[in-house]
Residue, then its C-alpha position, 0 to 999 in steps of 0.5 A: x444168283x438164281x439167274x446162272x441156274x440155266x448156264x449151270x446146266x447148259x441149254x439142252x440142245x448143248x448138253x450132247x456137244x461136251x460128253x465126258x469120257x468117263x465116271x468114277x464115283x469118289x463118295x457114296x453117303x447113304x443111297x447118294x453116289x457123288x461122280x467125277x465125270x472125267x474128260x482125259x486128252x488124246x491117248x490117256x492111259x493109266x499110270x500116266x503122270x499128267x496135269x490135272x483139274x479139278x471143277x465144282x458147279x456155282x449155284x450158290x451152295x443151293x443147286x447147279x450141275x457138273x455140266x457148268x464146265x464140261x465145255x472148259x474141261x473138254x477143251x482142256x483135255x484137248x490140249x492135254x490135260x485131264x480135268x474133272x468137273x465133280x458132283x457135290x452135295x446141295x441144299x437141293x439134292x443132299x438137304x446139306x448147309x453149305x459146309x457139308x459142301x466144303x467137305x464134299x468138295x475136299x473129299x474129291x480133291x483127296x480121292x483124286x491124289x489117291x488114285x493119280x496112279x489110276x487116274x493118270x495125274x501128277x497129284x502134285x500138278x493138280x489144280x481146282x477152279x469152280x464158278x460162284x458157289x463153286x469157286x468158293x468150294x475151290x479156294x476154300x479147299x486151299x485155305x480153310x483147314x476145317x470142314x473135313x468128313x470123319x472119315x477122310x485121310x487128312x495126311x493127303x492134302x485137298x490143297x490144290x496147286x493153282x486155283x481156277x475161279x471165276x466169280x468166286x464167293x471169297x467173301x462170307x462177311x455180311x458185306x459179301x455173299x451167304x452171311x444169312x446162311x452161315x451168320x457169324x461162323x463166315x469167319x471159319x468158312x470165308x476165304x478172305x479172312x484165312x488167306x495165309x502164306x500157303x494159298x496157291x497162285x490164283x486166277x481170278x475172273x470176274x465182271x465189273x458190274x457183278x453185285x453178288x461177287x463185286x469187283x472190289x472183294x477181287x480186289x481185297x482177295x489178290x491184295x490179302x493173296x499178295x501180303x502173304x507173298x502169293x501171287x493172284x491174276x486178277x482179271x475184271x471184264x467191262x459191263x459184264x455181271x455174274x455168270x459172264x462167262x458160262x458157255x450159254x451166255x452172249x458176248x463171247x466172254x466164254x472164248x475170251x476168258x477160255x483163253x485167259x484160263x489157257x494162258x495162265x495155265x500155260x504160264x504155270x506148266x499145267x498145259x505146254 
């Protein structure tokens, strides 16, 4: 997945059109600070109870940045939700295996329905999407019970209300993707093969000719999701691979599956 590196971080000349309207920093391990880089709606103010999301970056455990979806978050707050886009540690800037990711990412989740009060959110509104590497972080924090840091406060629930992914990594079996960085502890680790009656209604985006996320692991996700009684929209753009929907990317697939993530929030109360 080495060719999303650019739309992870967005061109330069990009990174300026999006900027966040404030930081806040979830986790400190060692030296390391871990940031949500918050876009709140017009006229925001603390104590407010408003719908919220919650994204990490794609770059297949191994690198990437917030700014994947600063253009997705600003145009969510617009309309009037807040939505957040969360540092993690990787292998490149923590030394970490994919796992320690996977707590990364619940640790937000959890610190972000402690401080709905100060954050201005509805905790029990609170939905988590991500690209890649990234996606699998979200759903993973909505299926798989493991993979918790020592100190986090498990009676809070990194359970998030909707999921958001676009080309997630659900799948870790050796015929899906990371099997040779996790071998045979996928079955822990892997979406797919824990998806219970608790997974919460899902979108799913994804582009007919992705190799690394093929159409066919959406296909087996949303019948796994449906079998326990859930429901998963599941979308497959025509000629497209993975990354398809990166704001940098050609093709207007940003604007089109900006507004299929628009509709679907609409549909479940998140955005009115």
């Amino acid at each position: 997945m080495n060719e999303e590196q650019a739309d992870i971080n967005l061109k330069p000349e990009l990174q300026d059109l999006f900027p966040p309207d404030t930081y806040y920093t979830y986790k400190t391990i060692g030296d390391m600070e871990l940031n949500l880089h918050v876009f709140n709606p017009p006229n925001h103010q603390a104590g407010d109870k408003t719908p919220a999301a919650i994204f990490f970056f794609g770059g297949g455990w191994h690198g990437g940045s917030p700014r994947q979806f600063y253009p997705f978050a600003r145009e969510m707050s617009n309309r009037g939700m807040v939505a957040i886009c969360a540092e993690y540690r990787t292998k490149i800037n923590g030394g970490v295996a994919p796992y320690e990711c996977l707590k990364d990412a619940k640790n937000a989740i959890r610190w972000c329905r402690q401080n709905a009060e100060m954050l201005g959110i509805d905790p029990d509104k609170f939905a988590a999407g991500g690209g890649s590497a990234g996606g699998h972080l979200a759903a993973a924090c909505a299926i798989i019970d493991e993979f918790n840091h020592e100190d986090d406060d498990c009676s809070v629930s990194c359970v998030p209300d909707a999921l958001l992914l676009f080309n997630p990594v659900v799948d870790n079996s050796p015929d899906g993707y990371g099997y040779d960085r996790l071998q045979e502890r996928y079955t822990d680790f892997s979406p797919l093969h824990n998806i219970s009656a608790k997974t919460p209604v899902s979108l799913f985006l994804v582009g007919e000719l992705d190799t690394a996320i093929p159409p066919a692991s959406a296909e087996k996700f949303k019948a796994a999701v449906e079998a326990h009684g859930g429901e998963c929209e599941l979308h497959i753009y025509k000629g497209v691979e993975h990354g398809f929907f990166n704001y940098s990317r050609p093709g207007g697939y940003y604007e089109k599956t900006l507004a299929t993530l628009l509709d679907f929030l609409k549909k479940h109360g998140f955005i009115r």
